[in-house]
Backbone as CSV, one residue per row, in Angstrom:
resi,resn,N_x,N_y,N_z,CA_x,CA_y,CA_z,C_x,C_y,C_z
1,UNK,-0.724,-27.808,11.541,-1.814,-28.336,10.762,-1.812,-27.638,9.400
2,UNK,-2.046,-27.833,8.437,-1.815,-27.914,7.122,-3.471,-27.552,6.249
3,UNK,-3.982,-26.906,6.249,-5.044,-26.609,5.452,-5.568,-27.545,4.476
4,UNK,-4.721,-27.976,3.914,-5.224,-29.278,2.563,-5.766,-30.337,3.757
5,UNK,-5.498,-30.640,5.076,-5.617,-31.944,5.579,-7.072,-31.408,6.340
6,UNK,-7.728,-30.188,6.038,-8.947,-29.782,7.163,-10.212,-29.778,5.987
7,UNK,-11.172,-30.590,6.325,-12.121,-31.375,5.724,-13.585,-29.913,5.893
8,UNK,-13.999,-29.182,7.122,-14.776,-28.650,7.362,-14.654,-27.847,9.129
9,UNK,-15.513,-26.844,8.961,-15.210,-26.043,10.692,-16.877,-26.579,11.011
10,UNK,-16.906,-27.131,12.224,-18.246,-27.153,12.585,-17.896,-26.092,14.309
11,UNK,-19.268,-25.278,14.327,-18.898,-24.456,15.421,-20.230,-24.260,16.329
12,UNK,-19.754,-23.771,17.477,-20.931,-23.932,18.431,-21.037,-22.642,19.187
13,UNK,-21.451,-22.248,19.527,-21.956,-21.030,20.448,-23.017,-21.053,21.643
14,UNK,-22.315,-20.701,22.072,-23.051,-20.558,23.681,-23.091,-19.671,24.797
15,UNK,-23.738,-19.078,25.285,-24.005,-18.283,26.200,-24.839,-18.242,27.435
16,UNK,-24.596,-17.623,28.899,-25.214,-17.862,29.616,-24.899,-16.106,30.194
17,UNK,-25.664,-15.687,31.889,-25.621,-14.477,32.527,-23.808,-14.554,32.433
18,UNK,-23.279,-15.083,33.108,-22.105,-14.910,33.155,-20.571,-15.065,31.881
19,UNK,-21.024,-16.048,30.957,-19.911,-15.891,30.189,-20.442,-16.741,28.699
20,UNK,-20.014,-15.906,27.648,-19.955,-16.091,26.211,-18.963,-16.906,25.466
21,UNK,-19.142,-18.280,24.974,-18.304,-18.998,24.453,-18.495,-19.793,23.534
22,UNK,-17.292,-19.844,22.036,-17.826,-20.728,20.931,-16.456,-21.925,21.197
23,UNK,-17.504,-22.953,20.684,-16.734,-24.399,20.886,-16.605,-24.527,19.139
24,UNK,-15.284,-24.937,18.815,-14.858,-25.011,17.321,-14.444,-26.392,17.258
25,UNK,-14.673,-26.838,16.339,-14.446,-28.495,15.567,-13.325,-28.567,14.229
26,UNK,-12.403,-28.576,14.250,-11.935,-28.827,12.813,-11.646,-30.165,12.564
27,UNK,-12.529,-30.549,11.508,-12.210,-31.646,11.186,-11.251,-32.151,10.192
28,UNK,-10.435,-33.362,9.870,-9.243,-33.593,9.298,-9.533,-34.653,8.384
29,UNK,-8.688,-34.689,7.162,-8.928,-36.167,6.615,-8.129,-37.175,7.342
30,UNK,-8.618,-38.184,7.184,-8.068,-39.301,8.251,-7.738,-39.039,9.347
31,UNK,-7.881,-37.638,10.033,-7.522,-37.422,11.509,-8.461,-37.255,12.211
32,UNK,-8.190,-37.448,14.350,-9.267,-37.218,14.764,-9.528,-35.351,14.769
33,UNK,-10.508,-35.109,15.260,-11.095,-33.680,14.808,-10.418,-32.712,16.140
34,UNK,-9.802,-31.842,15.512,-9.288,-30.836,16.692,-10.379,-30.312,17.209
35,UNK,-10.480,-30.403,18.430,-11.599,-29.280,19.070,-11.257,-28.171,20.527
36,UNK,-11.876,-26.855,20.458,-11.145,-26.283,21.349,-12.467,-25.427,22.094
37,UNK,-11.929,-24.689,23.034,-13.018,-23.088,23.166,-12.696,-22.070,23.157
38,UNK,-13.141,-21.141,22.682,-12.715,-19.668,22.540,-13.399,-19.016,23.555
39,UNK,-13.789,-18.461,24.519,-14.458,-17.219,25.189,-14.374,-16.192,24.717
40,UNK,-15.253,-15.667,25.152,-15.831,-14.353,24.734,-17.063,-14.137,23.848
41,UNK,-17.336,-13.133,23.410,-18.672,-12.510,22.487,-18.107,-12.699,20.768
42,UNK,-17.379,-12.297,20.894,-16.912,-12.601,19.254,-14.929,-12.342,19.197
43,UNK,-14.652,-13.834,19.409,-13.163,-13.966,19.738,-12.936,-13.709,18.640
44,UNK,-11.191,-13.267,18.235,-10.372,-12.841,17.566,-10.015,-14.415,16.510
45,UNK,-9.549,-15.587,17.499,-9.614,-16.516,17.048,-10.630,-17.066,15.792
46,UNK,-11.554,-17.352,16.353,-13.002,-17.763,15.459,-13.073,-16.797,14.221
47,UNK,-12.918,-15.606,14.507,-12.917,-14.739,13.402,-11.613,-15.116,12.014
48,UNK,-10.410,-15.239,12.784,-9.198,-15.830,11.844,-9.572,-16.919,10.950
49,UNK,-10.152,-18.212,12.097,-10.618,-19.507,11.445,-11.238,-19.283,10.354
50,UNK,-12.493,-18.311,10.615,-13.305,-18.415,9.389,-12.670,-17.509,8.211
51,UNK,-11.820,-16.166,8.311,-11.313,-15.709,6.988,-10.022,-16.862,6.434
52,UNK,-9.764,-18.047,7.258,-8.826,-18.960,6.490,-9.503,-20.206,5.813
53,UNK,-10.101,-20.511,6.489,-11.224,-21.108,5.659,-12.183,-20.989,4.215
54,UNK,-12.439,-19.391,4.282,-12.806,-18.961,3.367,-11.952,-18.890,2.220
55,UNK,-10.262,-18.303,2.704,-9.204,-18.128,1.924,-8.894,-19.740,0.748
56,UNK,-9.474,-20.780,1.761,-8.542,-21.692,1.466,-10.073,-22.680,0.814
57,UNK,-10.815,-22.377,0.162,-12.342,-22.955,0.016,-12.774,-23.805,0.797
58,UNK,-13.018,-23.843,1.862,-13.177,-24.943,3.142,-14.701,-24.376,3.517
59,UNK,-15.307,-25.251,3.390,-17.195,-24.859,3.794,-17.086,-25.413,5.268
């Protein structure tokens, strides 16, 4: 996937007694929207997304 083709991150978070998890959206121009889950409290992943995003001016 190619950065110029990712439109926006929409992200979700959720938690319960047993387990911590963010649901991530990237959306694409003209494509359908990648979506995945990360587990945990504050994944390694989600953290990347957002300093590339930032890198790359993507709100």
């Amino acid at each position: 996937m190619a950065w110029s083709e990712v439109t926006e991150l929409n992200r979700l978070s959720g938690a319960s007694v047993f387990m911590t998890f963010h649901r991530v959206e990237i959306a694409r121009h003209g494509l359908r929207p990648l979506a995945f889950l990360a587990p945990g409290v504050k994944p390694p992943l989600v953290e990347a997304l957002l300093n590339q995003l930032a890198k790359n001016g993507i709100r």
